[in-house]
C-alpha positions, -999 to 999 in steps of 0.1 A, spaced: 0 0 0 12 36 -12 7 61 17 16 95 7 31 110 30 13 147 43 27 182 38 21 205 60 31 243 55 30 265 87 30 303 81 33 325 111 41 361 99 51 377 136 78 382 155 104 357 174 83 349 206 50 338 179 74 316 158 87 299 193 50 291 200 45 274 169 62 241 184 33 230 202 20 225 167 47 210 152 47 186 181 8 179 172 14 172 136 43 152 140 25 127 168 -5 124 142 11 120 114 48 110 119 60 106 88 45 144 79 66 171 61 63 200 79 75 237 66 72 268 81 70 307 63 81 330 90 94 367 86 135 367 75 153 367 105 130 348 129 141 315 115 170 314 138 147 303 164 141 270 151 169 267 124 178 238 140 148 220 145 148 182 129 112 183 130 111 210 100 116 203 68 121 233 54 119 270 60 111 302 37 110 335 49 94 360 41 102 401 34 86 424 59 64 442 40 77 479 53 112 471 44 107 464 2 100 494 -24 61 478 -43 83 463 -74 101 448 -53 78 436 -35 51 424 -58 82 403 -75 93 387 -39 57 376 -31 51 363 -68 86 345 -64 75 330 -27 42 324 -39 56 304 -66 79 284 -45 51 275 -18 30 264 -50 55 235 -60 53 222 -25 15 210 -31 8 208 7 -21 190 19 -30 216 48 -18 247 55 -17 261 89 -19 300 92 -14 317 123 -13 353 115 -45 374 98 -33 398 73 -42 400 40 -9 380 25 -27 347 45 -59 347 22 -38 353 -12 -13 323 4 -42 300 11 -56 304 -23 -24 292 -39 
């Protein structure tokens, strides 16, 4: 029997002490489903938290959005959204509400 694994992508989009808090739920996912692939999209920088976290497969960050000129911008969330797109995950977690979450989720 072919069981495919589960992919899981994780999006908090706050600061240092929100990504910490996400472990809980990586903790969840990974007793349910153990054989899960579990990403996370976190602002750049706050990765360091868990950069060293076996549990995570992968991590992409994510520019904040005061930082970037609109080219810019619009170009790094077409590139990111293009990258979380090739993933095909099965659930998506999203922990933050701002308007990037509902143009993520539809991708």
């Amino acid at each position: 029997m072919n069981k495919k694994r589960k992919r899981f992508l994780i999006t908090v989009l706050r600061f240092h002490g929100d990504v910490l808090l996400t472990s809980p739920i990586i903790n969840t996912i990974r007793r349910v489903y153990p054989d899960a692939i579990i990403d996370l999209l976190v602002y750049k920088g706050t990765h360091l938290i868990l950069e060293d976290d076996t549990r995570i497969n992968e991590v992409f960050e994510a520019n904040l959005s005061s930082e970037t000129g609109l080219f810019k911008k619009i170009v790094d969330e077409v590139n990111l959204c293009l990258r979380l797109r090739s993933n095909n995950y099965d659930y998506g977690v999203f922990l933050t509400t701002q308007w990037r979450m509902a143009f993520f989720s539809r991708i």
